[in-house]
N, CA, C and O of each residue as an XYZ file, in Angstrom:
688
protein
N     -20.101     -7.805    -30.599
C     -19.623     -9.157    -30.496
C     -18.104     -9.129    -30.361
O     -17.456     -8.508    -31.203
N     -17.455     -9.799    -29.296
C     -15.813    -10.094    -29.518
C     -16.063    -11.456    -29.860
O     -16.900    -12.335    -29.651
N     -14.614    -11.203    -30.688
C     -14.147    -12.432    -31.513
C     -13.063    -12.897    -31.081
O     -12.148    -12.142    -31.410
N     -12.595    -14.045    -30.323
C     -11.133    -14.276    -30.199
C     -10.294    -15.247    -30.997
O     -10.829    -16.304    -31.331
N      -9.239    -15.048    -31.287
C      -8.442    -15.989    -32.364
C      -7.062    -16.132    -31.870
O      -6.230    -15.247    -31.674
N      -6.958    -17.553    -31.685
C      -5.469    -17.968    -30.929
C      -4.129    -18.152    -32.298
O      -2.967    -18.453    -32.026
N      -4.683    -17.868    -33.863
C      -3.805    -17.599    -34.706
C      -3.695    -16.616    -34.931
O      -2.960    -16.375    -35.889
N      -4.387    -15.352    -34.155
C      -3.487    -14.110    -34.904
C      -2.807    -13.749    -33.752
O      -3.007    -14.270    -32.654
N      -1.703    -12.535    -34.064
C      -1.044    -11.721    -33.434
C      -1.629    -10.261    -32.864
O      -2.370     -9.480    -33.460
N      -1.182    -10.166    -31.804
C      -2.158     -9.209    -30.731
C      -1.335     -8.538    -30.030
O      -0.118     -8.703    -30.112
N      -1.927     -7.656    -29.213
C      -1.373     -7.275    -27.769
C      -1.190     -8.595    -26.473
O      -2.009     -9.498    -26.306
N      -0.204     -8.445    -25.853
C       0.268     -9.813    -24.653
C      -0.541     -9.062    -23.529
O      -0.617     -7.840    -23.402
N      -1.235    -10.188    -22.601
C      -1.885     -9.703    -21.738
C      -0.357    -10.200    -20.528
O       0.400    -11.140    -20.767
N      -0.257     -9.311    -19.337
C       0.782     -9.607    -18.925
C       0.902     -9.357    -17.458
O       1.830     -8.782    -16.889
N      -0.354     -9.961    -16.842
C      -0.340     -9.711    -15.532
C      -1.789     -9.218    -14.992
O      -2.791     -9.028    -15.680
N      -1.668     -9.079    -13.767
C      -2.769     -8.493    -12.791
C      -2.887     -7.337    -11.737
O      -1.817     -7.468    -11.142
N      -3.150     -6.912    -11.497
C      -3.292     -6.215    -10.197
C      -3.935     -6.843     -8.880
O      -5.007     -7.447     -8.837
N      -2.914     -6.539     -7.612
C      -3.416     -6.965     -6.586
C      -3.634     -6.249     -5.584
O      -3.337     -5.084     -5.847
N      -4.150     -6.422     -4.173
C      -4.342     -5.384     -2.922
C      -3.196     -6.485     -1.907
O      -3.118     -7.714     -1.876
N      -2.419     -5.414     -1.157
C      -1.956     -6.275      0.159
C      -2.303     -4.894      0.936
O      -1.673     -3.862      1.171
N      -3.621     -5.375      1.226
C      -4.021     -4.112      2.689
C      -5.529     -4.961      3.434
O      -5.932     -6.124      3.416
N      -5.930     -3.932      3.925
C      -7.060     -4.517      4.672
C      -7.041     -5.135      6.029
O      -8.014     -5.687      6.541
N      -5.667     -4.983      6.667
C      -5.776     -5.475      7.626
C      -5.307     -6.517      8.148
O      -5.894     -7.100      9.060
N      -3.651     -7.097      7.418
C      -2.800     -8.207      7.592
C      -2.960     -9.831      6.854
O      -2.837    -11.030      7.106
N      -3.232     -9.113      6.047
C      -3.848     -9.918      4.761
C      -2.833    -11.327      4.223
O      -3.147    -12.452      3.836
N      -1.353    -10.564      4.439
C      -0.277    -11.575      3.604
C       0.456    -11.705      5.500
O       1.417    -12.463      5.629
N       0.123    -11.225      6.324
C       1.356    -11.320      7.442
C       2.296    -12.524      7.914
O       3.411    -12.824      8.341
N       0.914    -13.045      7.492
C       1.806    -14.569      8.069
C       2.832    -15.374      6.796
O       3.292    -16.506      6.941
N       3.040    -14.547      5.624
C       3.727    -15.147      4.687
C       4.844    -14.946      5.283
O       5.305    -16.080      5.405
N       5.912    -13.879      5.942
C       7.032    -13.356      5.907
C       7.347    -14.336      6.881
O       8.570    -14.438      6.977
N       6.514    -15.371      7.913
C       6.768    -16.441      9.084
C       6.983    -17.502      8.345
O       7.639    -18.338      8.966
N       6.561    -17.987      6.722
C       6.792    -19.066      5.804
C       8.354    -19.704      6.053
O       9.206    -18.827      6.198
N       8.853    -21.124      6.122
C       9.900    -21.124      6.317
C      10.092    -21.127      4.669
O       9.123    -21.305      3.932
N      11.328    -20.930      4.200
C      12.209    -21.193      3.230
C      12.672    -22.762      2.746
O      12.910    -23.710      3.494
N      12.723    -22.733      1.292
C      11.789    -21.859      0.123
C      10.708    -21.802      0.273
O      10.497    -20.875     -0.509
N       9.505    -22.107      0.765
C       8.247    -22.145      0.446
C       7.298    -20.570      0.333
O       6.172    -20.360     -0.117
N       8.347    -19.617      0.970
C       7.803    -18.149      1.094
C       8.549    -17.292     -0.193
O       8.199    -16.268     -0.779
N       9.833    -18.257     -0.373
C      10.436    -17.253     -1.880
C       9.211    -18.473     -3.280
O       8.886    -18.094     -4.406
N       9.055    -19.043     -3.015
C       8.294    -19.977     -3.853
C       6.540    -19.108     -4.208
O       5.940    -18.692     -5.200
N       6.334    -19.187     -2.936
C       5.262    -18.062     -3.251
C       5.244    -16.566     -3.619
O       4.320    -16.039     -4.239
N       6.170    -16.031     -3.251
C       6.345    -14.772     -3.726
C       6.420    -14.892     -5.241
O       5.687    -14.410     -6.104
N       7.499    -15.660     -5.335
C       7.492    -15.668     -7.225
C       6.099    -16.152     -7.965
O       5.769    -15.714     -9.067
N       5.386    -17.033     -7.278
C       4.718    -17.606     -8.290
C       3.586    -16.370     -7.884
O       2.474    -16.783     -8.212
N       3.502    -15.067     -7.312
C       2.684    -14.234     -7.468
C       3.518    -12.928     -8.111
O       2.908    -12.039     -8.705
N       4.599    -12.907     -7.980
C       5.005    -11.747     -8.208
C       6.376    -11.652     -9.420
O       6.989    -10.647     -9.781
N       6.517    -12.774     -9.756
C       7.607    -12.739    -10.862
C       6.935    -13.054    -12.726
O       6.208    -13.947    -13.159
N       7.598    -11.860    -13.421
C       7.491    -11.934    -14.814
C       6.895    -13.342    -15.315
O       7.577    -14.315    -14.992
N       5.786    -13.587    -16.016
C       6.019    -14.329    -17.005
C       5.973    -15.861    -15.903
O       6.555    -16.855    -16.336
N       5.452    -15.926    -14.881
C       5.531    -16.943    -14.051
C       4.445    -16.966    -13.122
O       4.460    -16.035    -12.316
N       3.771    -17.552    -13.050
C       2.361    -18.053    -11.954
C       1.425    -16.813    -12.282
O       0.871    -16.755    -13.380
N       1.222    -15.659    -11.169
C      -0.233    -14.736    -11.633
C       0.313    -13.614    -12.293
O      -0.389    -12.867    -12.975
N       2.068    -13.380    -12.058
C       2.427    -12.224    -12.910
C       2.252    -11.383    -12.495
O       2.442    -10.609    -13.433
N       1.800    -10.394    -11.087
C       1.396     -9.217    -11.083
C       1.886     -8.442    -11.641
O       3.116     -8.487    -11.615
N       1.364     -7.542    -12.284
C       1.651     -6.202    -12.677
C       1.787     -4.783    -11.941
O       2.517     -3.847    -12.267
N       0.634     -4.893    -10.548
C       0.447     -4.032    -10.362
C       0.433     -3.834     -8.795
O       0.950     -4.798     -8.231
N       0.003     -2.890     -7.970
C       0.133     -4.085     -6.557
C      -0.519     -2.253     -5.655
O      -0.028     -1.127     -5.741
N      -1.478     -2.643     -5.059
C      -1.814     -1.423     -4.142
C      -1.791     -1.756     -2.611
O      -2.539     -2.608     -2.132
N      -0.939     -1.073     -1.908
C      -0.300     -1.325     -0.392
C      -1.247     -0.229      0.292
O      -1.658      0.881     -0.047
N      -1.390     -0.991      1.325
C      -2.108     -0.048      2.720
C      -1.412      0.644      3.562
O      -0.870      0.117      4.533
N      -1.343      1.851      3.308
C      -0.777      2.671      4.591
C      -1.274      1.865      6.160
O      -2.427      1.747      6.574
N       0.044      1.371      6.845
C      -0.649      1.154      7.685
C      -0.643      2.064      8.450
O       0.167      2.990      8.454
N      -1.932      1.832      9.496
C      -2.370      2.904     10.578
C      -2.621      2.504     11.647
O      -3.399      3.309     12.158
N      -2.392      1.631     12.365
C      -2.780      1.154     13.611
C      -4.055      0.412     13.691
O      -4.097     -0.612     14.373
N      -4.791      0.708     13.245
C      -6.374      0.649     13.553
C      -7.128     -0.364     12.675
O      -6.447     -0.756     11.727
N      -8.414     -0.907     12.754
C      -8.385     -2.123     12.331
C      -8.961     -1.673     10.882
O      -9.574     -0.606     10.923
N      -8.892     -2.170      9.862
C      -8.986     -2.052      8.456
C      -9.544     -3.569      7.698
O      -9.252     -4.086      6.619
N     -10.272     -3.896      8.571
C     -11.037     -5.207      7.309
C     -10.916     -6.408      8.308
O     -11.548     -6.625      9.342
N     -10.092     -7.002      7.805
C      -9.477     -8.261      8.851
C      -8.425     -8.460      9.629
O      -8.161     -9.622      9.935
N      -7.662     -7.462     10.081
C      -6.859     -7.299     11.264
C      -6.253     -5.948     11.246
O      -6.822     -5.106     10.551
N      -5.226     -5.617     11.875
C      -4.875     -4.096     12.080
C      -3.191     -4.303     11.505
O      -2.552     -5.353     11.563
N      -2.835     -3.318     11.090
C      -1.464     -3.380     10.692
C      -0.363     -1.980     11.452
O      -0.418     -0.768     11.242
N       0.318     -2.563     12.117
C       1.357     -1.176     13.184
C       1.640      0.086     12.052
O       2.342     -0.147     11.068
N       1.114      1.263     12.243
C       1.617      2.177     12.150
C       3.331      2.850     11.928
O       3.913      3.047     12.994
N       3.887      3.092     11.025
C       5.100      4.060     11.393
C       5.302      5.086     12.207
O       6.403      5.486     12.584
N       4.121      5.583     12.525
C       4.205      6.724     13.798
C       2.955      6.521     14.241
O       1.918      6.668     13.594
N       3.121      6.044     15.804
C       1.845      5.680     16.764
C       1.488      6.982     17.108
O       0.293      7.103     17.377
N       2.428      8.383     17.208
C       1.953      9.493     17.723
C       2.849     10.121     17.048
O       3.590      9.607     16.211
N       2.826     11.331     17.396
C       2.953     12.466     16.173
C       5.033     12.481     16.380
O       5.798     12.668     15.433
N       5.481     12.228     17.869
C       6.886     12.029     17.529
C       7.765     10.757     17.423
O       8.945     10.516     17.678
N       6.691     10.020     16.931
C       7.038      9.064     17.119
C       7.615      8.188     15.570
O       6.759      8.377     14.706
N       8.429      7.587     15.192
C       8.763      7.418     13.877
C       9.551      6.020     13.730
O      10.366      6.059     14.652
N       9.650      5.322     13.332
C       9.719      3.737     13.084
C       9.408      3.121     11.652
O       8.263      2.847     11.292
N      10.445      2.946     10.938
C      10.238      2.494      9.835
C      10.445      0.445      9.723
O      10.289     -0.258      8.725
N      10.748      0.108     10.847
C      10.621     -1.540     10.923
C       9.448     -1.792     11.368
O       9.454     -2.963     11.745
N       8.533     -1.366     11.513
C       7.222     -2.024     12.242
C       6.327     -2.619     10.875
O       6.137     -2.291      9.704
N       5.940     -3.635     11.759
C       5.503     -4.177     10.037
C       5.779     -5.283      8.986
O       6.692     -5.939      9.488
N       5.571     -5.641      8.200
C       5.660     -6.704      6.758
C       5.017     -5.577      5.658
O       4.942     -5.879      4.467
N       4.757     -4.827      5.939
C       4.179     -3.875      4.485
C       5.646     -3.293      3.676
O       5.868     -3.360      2.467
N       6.293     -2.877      4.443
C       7.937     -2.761      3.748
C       8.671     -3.786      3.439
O       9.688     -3.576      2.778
N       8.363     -5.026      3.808
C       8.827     -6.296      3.513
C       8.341     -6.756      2.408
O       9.200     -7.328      1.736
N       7.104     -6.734      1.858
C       6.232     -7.257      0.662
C       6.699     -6.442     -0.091
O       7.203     -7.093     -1.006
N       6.877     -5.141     -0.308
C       6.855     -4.002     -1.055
C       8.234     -4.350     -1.681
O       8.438     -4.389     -2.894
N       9.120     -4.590     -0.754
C      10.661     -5.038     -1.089
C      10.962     -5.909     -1.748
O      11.838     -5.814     -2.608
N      10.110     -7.283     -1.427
C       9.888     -8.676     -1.700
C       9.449     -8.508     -3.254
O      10.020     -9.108     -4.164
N       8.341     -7.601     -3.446
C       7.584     -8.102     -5.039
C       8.555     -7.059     -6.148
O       8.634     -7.439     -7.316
N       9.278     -5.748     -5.738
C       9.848     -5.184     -6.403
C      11.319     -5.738     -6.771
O      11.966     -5.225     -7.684
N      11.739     -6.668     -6.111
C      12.824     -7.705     -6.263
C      12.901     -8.423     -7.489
O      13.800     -8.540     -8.323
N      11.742     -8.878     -7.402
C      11.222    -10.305     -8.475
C      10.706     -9.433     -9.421
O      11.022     -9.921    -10.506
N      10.034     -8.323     -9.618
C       9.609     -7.535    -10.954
C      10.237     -5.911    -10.409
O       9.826     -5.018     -9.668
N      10.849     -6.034    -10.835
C      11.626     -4.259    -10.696
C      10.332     -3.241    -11.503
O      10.241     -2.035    -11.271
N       9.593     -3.828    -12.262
C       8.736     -2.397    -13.033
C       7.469     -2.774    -12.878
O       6.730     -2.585    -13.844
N       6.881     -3.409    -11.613
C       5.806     -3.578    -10.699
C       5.613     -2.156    -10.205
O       6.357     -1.573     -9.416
N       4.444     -1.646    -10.811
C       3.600     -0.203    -10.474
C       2.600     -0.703     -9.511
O       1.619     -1.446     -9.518
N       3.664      0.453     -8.186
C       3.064      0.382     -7.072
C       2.276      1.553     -6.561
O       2.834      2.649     -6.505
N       0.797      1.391     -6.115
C       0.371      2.332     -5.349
C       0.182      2.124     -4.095
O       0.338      0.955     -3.743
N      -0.225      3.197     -2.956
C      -0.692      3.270     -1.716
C      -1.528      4.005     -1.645
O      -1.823      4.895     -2.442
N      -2.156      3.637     -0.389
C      -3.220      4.454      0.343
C      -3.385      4.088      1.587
O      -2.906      2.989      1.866
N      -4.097      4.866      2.717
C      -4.412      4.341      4.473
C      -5.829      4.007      4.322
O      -6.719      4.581      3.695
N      -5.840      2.596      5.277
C      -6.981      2.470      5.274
C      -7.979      3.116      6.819
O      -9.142      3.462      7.025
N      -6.683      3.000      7.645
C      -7.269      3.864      8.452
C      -5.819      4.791      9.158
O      -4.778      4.355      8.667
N      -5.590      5.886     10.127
C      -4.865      6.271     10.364
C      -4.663      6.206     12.072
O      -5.598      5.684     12.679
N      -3.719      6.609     12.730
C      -3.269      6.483     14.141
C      -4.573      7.723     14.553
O      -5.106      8.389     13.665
N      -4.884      7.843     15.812
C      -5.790      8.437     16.426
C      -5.391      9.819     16.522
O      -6.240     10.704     16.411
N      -4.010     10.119     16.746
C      -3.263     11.519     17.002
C      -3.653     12.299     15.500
O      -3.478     13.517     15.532
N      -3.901     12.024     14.863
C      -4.081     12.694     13.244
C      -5.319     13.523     13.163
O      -6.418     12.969     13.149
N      -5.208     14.737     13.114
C      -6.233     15.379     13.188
C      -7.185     15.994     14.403
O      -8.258     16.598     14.405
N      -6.052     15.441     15.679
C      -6.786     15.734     17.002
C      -6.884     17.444     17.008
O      -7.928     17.803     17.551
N      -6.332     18.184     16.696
C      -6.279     19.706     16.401
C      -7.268     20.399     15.758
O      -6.915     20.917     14.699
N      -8.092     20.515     16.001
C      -9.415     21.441     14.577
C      -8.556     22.349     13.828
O      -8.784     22.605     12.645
N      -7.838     22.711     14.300
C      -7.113     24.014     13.495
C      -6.246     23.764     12.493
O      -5.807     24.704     11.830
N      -5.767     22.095     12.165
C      -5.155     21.755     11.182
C      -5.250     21.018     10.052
O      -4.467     20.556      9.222
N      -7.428     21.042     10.405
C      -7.853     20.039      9.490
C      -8.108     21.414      8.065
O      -8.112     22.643      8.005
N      -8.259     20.444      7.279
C      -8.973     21.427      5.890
C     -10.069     21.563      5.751
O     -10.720     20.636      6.233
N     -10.862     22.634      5.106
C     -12.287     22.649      4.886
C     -12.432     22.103      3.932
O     -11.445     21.788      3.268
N     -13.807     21.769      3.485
C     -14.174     21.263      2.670
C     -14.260     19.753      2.789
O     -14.246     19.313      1.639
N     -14.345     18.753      3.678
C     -14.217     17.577      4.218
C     -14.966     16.998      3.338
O     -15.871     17.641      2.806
N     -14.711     15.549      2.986
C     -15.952     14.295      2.538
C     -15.313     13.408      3.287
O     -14.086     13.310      3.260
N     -16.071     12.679      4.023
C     -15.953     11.506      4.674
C     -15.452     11.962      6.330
O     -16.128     12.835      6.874
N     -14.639     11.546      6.861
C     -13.495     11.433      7.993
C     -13.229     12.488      8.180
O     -12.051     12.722      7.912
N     -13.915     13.508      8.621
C     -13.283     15.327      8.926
C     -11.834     15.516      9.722
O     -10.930     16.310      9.461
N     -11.903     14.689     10.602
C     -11.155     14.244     11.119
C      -9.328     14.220     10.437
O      -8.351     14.937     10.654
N      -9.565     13.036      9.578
C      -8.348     12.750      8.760
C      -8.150     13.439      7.468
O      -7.432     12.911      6.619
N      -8.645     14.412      7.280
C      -8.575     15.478      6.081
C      -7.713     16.543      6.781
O      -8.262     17.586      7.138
N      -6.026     16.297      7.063
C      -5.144     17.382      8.261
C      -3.907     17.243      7.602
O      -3.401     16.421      6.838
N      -3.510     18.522      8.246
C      -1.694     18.811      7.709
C      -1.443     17.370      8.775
O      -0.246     17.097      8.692
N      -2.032     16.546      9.566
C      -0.956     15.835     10.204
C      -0.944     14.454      9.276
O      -0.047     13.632      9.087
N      -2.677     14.555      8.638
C      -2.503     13.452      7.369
C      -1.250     13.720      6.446
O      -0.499     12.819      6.072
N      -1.089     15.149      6.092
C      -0.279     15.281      5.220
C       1.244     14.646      5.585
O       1.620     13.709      4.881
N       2.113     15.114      6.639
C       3.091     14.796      7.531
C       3.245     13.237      7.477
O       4.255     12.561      7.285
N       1.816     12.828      7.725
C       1.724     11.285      7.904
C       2.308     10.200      6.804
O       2.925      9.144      6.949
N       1.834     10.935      5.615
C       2.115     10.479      4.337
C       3.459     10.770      4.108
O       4.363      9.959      4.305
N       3.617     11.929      3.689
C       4.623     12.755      3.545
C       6.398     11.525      4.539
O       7.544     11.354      4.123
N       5.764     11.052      5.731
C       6.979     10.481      6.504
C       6.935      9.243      5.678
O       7.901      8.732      5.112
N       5.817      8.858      5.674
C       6.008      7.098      4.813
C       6.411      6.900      4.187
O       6.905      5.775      4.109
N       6.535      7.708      3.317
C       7.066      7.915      1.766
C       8.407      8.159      1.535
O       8.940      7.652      0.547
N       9.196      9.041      2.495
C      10.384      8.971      2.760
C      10.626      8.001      3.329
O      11.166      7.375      2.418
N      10.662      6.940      4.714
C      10.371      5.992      5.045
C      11.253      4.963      3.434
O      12.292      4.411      3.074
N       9.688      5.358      2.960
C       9.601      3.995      1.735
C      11.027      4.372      0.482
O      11.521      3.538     -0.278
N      11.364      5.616      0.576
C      12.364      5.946     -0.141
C      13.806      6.172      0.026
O      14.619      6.240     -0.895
N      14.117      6.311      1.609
C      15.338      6.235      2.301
C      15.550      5.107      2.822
O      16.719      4.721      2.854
N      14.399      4.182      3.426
C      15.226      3.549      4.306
C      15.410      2.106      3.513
O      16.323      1.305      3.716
N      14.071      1.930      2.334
C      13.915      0.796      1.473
C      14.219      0.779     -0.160
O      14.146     -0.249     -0.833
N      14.585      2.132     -0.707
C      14.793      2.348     -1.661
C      13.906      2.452     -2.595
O      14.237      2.727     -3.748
N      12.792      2.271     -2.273
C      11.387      2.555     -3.061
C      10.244      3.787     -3.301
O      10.211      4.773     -2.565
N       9.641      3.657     -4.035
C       9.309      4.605     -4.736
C       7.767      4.426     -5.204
O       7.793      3.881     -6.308
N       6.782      4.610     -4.901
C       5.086      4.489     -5.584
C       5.359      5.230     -7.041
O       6.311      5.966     -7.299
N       4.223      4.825     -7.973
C       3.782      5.360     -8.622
C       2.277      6.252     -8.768
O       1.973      6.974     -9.717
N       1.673      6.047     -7.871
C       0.552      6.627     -7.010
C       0.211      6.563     -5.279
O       0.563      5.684     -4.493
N      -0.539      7.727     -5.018
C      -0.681      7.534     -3.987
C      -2.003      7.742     -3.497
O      -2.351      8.846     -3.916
N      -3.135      7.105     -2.652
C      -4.366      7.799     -3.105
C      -4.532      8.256     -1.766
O      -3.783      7.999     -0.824
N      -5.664      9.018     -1.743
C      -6.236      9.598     -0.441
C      -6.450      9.075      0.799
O      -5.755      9.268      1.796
N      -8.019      8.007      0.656
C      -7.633      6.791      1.639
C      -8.951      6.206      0.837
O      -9.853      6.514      0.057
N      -8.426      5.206      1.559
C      -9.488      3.839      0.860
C     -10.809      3.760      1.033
O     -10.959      3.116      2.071
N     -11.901      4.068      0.578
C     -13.059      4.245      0.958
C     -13.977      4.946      1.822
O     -15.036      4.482      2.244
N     -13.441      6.253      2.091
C     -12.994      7.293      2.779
C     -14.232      8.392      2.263
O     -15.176      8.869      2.893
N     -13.994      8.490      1.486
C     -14.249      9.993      0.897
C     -13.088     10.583      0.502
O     -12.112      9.847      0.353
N     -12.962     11.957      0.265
C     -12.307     12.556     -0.410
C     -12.388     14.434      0.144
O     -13.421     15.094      0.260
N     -10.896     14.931      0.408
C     -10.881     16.238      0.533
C     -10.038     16.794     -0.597
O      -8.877     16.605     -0.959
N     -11.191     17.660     -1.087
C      -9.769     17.841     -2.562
C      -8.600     19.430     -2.102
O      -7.475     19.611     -2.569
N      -9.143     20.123     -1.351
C      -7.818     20.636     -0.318
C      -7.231     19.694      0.170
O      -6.127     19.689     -0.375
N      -7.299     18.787      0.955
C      -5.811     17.765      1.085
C      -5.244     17.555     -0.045
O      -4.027     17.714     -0.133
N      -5.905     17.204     -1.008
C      -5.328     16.412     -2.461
C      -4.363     18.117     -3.127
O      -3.747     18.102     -4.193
């Protein structure tokens, strides 16, 4: 049985966790005119104010469609490299603004087509996507992340494999 009691003293519940992936989920917020887009950001993403997030898991984007629309890639091909393409570095920027100790993770939900075109650079041991289990997955990540740390000043606190994927624990 739980018991709840609004006179004693407890642990503070202090937020939520959210997803901005799947496929352009928030895109059309960053087109919001002003205030009505800093209005919403806060009342999702600031301390102690509207849902509070706590927590927040971002989609590698990959070109390719992932749920309900597709989100541009940082590298369409293997020399290819672009860290403005996008609103996923914009949100990421946006919610770490308003809560500086918002624990952020990532993951791809899907990746650019060039990833893994090589047999010789995938890993054995595959689950899921044989394909995207590759040193170019690795590279792939590996650029975003710098990307997310040079060009935006940010930093994950996790990073996962890919989203519903399966799992290569040689990649990992």
């Amino acid at each position: 049985m739980i018991s709840l009691s609004g006179s004693e003293v407890g642990t503070r519940f202090d937020g939520v966790g959210v997803v901005n992936g799947g496929g352009a989920t928030s895109v059309l917020l960053k087109d919001y005119p002003e205030p009505q887009r800093s209005q919403i950001l806060d009342f999702v993403y600031k301390p102690m104010f509207g849902a509070s997030v706590s927590g927040l898991l971002a989609e590698i984007p990959g070109d390719g469609n992932s749920t309900q629309g597709s989100m541009p890639s940082h590298m369409h091909h293997r020399d290819d490299l672009d860290f403005t393409r996008g609103y996923t570095w914009w949100i990421l920027s946006e919610a770490k603004r308003r809560r500086p100790n918002l624990s952020v993770d990532a993951t791809a939900w899907s990746a650019p087509g060039w990833i893994g075109d090589d047999p010789s650079r995938r890993f054995a041991g595959e689950h899921g996507d044989a394909k995207f289990w590759s040193v170019d997955a690795v590279d792939y990540y590996v650029k975003w992340l710098q990307g997310l740390r040079d060009v935006y000043g940010l930093s994950l606190d996790a990073i996962g494999c890919r989203n519903e994927k399966g799992v290569s624990y040689d990649f990992v």
